[in-house]
C-alpha positions, 0 to 999 in steps of 0.5 A: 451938642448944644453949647451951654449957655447959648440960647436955642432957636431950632432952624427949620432946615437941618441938612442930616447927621454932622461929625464935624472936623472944623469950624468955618468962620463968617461975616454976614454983611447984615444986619442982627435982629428977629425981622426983616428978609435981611436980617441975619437971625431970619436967615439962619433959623428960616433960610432965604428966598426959599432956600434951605440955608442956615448956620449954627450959630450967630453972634451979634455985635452987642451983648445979649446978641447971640444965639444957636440954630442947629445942634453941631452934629447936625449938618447945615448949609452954611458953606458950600465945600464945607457942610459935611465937615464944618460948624458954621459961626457967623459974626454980624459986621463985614471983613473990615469991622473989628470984632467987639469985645462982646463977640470976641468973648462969646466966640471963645466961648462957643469955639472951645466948647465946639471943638473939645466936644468934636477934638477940633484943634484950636487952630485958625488957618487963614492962607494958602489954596482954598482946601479942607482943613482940621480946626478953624478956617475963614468962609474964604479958605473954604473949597469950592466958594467964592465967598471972601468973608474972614474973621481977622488973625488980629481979632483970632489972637484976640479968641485964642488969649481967652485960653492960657496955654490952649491956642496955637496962633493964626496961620499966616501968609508968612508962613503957609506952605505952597502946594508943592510943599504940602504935597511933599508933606503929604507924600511924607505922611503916606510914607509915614502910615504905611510904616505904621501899618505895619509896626503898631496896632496903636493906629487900629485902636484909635480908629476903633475908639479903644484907645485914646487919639492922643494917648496913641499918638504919643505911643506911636511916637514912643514905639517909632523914635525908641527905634530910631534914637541911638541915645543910651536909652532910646525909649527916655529919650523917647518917652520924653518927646511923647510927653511934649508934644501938644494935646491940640497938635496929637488929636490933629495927627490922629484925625488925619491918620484916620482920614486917610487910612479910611481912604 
């Protein structure tokens, strides 16, 4: 998609066909401007030194600063161990700049846009071991980079206040799991699917797009907690905890449901 209101510089090396689970967040370490081997808007849209790296879109620090150089189901070479999974969006400034008000609101912009066209959730995950994640991550969270580049949870809560009851706040240190744990969490999830596999055609028709990834989480829940709850009426109670849960959190569940049953 090209994000409305964005202005379109069409970059000149476009890697292929993108369908993208995540969004990896950028700090140049440049410069924004139109001239010059070090300006960040040439090499988005031009590559570097014979290069073809690029990004989708750059927003500079004053207003007016902002641009898109590849559509997002397009992919580009913005983060090795993440283009054929991610958006890229470069923010002009290093680690230690406070991002302006004017990024701040063009990043909210452009990220809701992103991630409802793609049902990305509206999460940032900043900690733990450099892995593939569905949301948005910084360029030091991405697999197989060295790169160190992050965008602040204090300037990600400042993205997140533009969308009343739609954000999830940053993963922190505090609380991001260790390996261990994320593996027995995985391990749970297989255990989980393979249960599913067999009691409910809902996770068929996500897969296929006759059903609606949060419309058939909720069901999942329905069909699983309605069989487990000894409550008088199982289903209530059941119904009741589908309707809770989070629209950004069920979209999540069905993207990891299908990457992993397409493994």
């Amino acid at each position: 998609m090209k994000v409305p209101g964005i202005p379109f510089d069409p970059g000149k090396h476009p890697q292929g066909p993108l369908a993208p689970t995540a969004i990896v967040l950028h700090r140049t370490y440049g410069a924004f401007g139109k001239d010059g081997y070090r300006s960040a808007y040439a090499i988005g849209k031009n590559g570097r030194a014979g290069v073809g790296i690029g990004f989708h879109f750059l927003v500079g620090k004053n207003a007016g600063q902002v641009v898109q150089f590849y559509d997002t189901a397009t992919e580009a070479a913005h983060a090795k161990g993440a283009n054929s999974w991610a958006v890229g969006i470069e923010f002009d400034g290093v680690n230690e700049d406070v991002l302006t008000d004017w990024q701040v609101d063009q990043a909210a912009w452009i990220i809701a846009a992103v991630c409802d066209a793609h049902r990305i959730p509206r999460i940032y995950t900043t900690a733990g071991v450099r892995r593939r994640v569905a949301g948005c991550l910084p360029h030091a969270l991405v697999p197989g980079s060295d790169h160190t580049d992050a965008v602040t949870v204090a300037d990600w809560n400042r993205i997140a206040a533009h969308w009343t009851g739609a954000a999830t706040p940053a993963t922190t240190e505090e609380d991001a799991m260790t390996p261990q744990q994320r593996d027995e969490v995985v391990g749970r999830l297989d255990e989980a699917i393979g249960l599913l596999r067999s009691i409910h055609p809902a996770v068929a028709q996500i897969q296929t797009g006759v059903m609606d990834p949060v419309a058939g989480v909720r069901t999942m829940v329905v069909q699983l907690l309605g069989q487990a709850h000894t409550a008088a009426d199982p289903t209530q109670v059941a119904q009741a905890i589908a309707q809770a849960l989070p629209d950004d959190l069920a979209r999540q569940v069905a993207d990891e449901l299908a990457a992993r049953l397409a493994a």
